[in-house]
N, C-alpha and C positions, 0 to 999 in steps of 0.2 A: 585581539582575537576577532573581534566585530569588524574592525576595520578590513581584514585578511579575508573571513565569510564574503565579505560584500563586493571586495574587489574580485575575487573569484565568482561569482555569481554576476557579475557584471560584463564578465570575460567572457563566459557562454555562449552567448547567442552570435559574439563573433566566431566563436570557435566552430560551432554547430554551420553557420554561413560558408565559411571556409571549406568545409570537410563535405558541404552539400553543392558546391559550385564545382565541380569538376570540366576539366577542357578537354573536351575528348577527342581537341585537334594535335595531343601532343606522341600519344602512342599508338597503337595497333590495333584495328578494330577488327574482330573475327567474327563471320556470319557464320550459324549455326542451322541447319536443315533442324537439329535437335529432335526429339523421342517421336516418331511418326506412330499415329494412334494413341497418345498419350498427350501431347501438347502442342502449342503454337511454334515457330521459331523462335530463336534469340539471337541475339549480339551479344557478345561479352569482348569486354577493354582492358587491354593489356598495356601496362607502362613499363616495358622491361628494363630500365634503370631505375627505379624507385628507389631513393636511397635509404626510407624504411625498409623496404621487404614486400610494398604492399602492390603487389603487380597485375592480381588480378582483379576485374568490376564486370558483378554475372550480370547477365538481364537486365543490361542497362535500360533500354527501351521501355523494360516495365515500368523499372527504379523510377525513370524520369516520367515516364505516362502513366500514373496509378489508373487502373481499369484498363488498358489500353495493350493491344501485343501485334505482333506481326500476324502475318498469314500463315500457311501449310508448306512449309518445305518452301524455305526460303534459300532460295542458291546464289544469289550474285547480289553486289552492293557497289556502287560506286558515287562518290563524289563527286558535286559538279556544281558549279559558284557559290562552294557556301553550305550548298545541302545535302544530304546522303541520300540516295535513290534504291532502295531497297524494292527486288523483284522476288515475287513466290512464286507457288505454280497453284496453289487454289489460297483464299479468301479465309478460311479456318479450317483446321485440325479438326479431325474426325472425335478426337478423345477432348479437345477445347470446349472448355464453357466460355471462350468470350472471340465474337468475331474480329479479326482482321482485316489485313487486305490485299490483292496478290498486288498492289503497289502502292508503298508507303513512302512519303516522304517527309524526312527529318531534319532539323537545324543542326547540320553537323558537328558545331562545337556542344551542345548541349543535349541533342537527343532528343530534343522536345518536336512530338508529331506535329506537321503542318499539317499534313490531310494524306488520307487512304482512301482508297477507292479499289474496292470489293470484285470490278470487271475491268477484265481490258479489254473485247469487243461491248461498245456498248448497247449493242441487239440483247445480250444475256446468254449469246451462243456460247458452248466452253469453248473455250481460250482460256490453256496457261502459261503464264508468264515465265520469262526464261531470264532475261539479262537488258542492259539497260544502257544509250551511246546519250553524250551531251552532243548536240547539233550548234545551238547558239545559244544567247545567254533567255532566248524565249522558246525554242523549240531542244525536245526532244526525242532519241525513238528506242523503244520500248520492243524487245523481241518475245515472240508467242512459243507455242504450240503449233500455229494458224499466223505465220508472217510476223513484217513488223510493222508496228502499230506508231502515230503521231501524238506525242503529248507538247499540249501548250502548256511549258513552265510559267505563266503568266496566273493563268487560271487551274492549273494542275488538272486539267478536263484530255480524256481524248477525241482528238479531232477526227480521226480517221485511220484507214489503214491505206501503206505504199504501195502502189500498183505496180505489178507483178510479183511481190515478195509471197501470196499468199500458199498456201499449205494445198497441194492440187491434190490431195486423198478426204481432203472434207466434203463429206455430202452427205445423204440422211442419215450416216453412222454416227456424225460428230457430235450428238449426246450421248457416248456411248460410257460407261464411269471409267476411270483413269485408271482401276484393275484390270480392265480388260484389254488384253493383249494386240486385239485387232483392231483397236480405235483408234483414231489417226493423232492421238496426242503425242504417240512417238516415232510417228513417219510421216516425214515431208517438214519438219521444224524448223527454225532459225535458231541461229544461238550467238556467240558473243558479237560485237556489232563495234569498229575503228573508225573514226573519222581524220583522214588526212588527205593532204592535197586538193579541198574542196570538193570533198566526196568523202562518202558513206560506204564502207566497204563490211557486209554480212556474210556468215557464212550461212549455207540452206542445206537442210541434209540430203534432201535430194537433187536440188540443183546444181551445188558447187559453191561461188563465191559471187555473190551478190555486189554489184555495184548499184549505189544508190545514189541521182541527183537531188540531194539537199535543199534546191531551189523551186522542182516540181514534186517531188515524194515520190519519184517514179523512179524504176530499175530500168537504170539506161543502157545496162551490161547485164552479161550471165557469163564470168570461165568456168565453164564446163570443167569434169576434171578426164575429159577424154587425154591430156595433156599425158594421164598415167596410161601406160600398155597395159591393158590386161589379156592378150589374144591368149584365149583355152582357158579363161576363167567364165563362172556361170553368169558372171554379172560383173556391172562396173565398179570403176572403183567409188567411195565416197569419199566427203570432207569430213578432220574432226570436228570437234565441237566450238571451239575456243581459236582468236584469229590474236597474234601477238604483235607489236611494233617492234623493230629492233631499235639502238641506240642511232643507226646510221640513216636511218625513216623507212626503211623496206617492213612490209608485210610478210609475217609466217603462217604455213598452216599445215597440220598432218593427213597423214592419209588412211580414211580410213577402210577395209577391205571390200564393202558392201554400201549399200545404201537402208539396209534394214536394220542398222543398230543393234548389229550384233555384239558388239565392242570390239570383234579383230581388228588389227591393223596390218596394213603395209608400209615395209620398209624403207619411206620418205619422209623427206619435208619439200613443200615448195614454198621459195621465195617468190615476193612479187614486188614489185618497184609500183609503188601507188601511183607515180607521175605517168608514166612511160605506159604500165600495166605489160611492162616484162614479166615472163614467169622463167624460173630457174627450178629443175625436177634436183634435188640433193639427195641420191643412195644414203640410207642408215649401215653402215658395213662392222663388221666385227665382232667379236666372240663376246658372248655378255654382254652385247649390244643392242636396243630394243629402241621404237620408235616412240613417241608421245602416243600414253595408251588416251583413248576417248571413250568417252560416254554418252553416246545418243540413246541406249536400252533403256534409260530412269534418268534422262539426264542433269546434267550440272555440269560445269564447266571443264575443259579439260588441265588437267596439273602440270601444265604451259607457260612460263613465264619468261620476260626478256629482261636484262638489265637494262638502265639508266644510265648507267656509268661507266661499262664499259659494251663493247660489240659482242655482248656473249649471250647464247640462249640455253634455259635450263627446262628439264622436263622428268616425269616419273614414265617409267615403264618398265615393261616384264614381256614374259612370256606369253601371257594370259594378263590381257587388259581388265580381267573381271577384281577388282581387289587384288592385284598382287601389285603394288607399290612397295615397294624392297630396296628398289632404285634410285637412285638421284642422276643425272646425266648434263653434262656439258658441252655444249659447243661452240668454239668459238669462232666468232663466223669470218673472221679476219685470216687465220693461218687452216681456218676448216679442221680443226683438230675436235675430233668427238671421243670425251672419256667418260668413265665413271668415277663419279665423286663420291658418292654415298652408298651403302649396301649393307641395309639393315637384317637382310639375312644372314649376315657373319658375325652378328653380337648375339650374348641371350635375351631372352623376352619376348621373343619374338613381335616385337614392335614394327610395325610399318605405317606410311601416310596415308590417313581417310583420303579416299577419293581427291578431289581437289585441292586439298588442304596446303599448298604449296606458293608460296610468291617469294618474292624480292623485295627489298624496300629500295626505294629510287636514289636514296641519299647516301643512306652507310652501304650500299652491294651487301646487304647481310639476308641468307634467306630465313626465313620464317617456315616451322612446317608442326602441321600436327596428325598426333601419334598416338595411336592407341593398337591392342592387341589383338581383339574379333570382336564380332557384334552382340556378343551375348556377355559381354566384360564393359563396364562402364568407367574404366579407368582409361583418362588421357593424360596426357602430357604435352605441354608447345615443347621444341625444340628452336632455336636459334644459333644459327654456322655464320662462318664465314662464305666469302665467297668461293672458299677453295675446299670447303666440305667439310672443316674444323668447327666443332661444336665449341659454342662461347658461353652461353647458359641454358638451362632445363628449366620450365616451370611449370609444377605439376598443378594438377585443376582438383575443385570439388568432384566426386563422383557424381556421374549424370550420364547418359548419355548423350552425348554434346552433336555427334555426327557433325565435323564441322565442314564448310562449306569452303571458302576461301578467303584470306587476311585482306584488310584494306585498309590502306595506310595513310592518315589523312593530311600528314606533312607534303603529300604530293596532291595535287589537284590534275585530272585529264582535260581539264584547263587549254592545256599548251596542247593537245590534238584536236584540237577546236577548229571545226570549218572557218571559224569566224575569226582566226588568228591570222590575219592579214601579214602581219608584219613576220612570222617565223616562215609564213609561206613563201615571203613576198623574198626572202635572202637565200633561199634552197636555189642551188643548183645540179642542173643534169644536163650531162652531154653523151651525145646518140649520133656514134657515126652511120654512113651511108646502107648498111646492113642491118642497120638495126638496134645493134648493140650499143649499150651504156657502158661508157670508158671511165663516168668518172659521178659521184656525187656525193654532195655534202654540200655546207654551209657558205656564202660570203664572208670572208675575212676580215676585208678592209672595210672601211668606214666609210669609204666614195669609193667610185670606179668599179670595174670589174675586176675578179681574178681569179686566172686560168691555172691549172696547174700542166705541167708539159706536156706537149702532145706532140702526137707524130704528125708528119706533111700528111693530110688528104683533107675531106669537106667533112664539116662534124653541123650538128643542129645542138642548140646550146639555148639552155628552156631558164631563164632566171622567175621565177614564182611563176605569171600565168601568163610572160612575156618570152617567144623562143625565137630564134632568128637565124638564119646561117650561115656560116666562119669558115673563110677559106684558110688552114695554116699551110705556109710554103715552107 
């Protein structure tokens, strides 16, 4: 009986090590804006094959930093060698006893804070943080309220802000507080921010689609989105919020009806070839057919996601981009075929997706989304589909109100959209005959040489990474 006491007690402290070491590189990490006026943000981690049952882990961030929380309405996260890049939009909750910071960064597999930093202009001017690009494995950039901003990963300090990106409605209103309607925190923005083909590509809500050289921090481009007709409209058209990669390397982006963040939209998308800076205007067409709704009014990201694994783009939209996520939609940008996959207004419960709450995971094509019924109800639920709109498991949450933001999935790293990725750049090809147009692009195949796929007789310009040259075929 002594003997059995002691080997048990002896067991403990392995067992307690074990159950406190969590790798939170294995499942699904969900950013939470969480209770505004009441609390800080959170993360909570989802293992959704746990083959106990035990799938969800709240307020990790806490759990791992006693004393320590994010900022006020934290909307974007993402991963980048290693470390999770958590962006807010202010520093603490109005309803918080413990400050924050609207940029926190963490040790991805463990959650443990490296350092917060409370401003991203660091004059003290407001500036709120929106979302967050990896540049190199020492520089990153940080989007505002008011442009986007230069963080040294080295020293986790910022260095400064991109020239031309900044917010052209700031001037002595921009201490104006973040209730107020007419403050320029929600007109003139940046928001989510792609690095490929050796450039930094943002969207601005009032400019369009920011090209950024990564080498000076300068906006070497502006596309305009005059690209959209609006002739007999009061004003132009806008860009969404949220800029996606496809599987094939082209850039997407929605359109949205105004430049004042209203949340209307129009019924587009344009693609853009990040090499070439081809745009392509794609009609949304058909009955119960609705664009990627946006949110520049309160923003957060838009519920815009691309696969990994195959050529397909997925998005929420309605009729009313304010909250009516009902929707699930598919496109696949190979055969251009646009469905609907999900539509939660034909089950009971009336359940729909928060706001942005929507991705893909890079490896199983499975999406992720979360569901809850109105804002005065603090019951969620994740959902988990296949790629094809087939629900695979439910996991229902603690009651909270979670408001969640967007899943981030730490099995994939944006790593590989790395300016600094030489070698995925360096095997991309694009070919541009004498008009303009792009006949052809995607990867190197072979291991040496070149390889073409067929083309017709005339003169083509044929770009292998940052080398192009050009090919007479007869």
């Amino acid at each position: 009986m002594h003997k059995l006491l002691v080997s048990l007690l002896l067991s403990l402290p392995a067992v307690a090590l074990a159950t406190e070491g969590i790798d939170y590189s294995q499942g699904v990490l969900f950013i939470n804006e969480d209770w505004y006026g009441h609390q800080n943000s959170t993360v909570n981690y989802l293992l959704p094959d746990d083959p106990d049952g035990d799938y969800w882990h709240y307020r990790v961030i806490q759990k791992e930093n006693p004393g320590m929380e994010l900022g006020c309405t934290n909307q974007y996260g993402a991963i980048w060698h290693g470390r999770l890049y958590l962006i807010a939009k202010q520093e603490k909750d109005p309803g918080a006893d413990i400050t924050g910071g609207r940029i926190t960064v963490a040790d991805a597999k463990t959650m443990k804070i490296i350092k917060q930093l409370e401003l991203i202009d660091p004059s003290g001017k407001q500036c709120d943080g929106r979302a967050f690009c990896g540049v190199s494995e020492s520089k990153g950039y940080v989007s505002s309220s008011n442009g986007v901003w230069i963080l040294n990963l080295n020293t986790l300090e910022i260095e400064g802000q991109v020239e031309g990106s900044e917010n052209p409605n700031v001037g002595s209103d921009n201490d104006k507080p973040n209730t107020d309607p007419t403050s320029s925190l929600y007109f003139g923005q940046t928001g989510t921010m792609i690095a490929a083909e050796g450039k930094v590509f943002a969207v601005h809500q009032q400019y369009g689609l920011l090209e950024i050289d990564p080498e000076t921090d300068r906006v070497s481009q502006v596309l305009d989105m005059s690209i959209i007709d609006t002739a007999g409209a009061s004003s132009p058209a806008g860009i969404g919020s949220t800029l996606v990669r496809s599987k094939d390397g082209n850039l997407w982006y929605s359109v949205a009806k105004n430049v004042q963040g209203t949340g209307a939209t129009l019924p587009y998308l344009i693609r853009l070839d990040p090499l070439t800076l081809e745009r392509e205007v794609i009609p949304i067409e058909g009955e119960d057919i609705f664009p990627p709704s946006n949110s520049w009014y309160a923003w957060t990201p838009d519920p815009f996601c691309a696969s990994q694994v195959t050529n397909r783009l997925y998005w929420c939209g309605g009729p009313n981009s304010w909250f009516t996520n009902y929707r699930v939609y598919r496109f696949d940008i190979d055969s251009r075929r646009l469905e609907k996959i999900l539509d939660f207004s034909e089950e009971e419960g009336d359940w729909h997706i928060y706001g942005c709450s929507l991705g893909i995971h890079p490896t199983t094509d499975e999406l992720y989304a979360s569901m809850f019924h109105k804002f005065v109800d603090p019951t969620y639920v994740t959902r988990r589909f296949d790629a094809d709109g087939n629900m695979i498991k439910e996991y229902p949450m603690i009651s909270n109100y979670w408001f969640p933001s967007l899943p981030v999935f730490p099995q994939f790293s944006n790593e590989e959209s790395s300016v600094a990725d030489i070698e995925a750049d360096s095997r991309r090809i694009s070919i541009v005959n004498l008009q303009g147009r792009r006949v052809y692009s995607g990867m190197l195949s072979g291991s040496d040489g070149e390889s073409y796929p067929p083309l017709s007789p005339g003169i083509y310009i044929i770009t292998i990474g940052d080398t192009s040259k050009k090919v007479i075929i007869k």
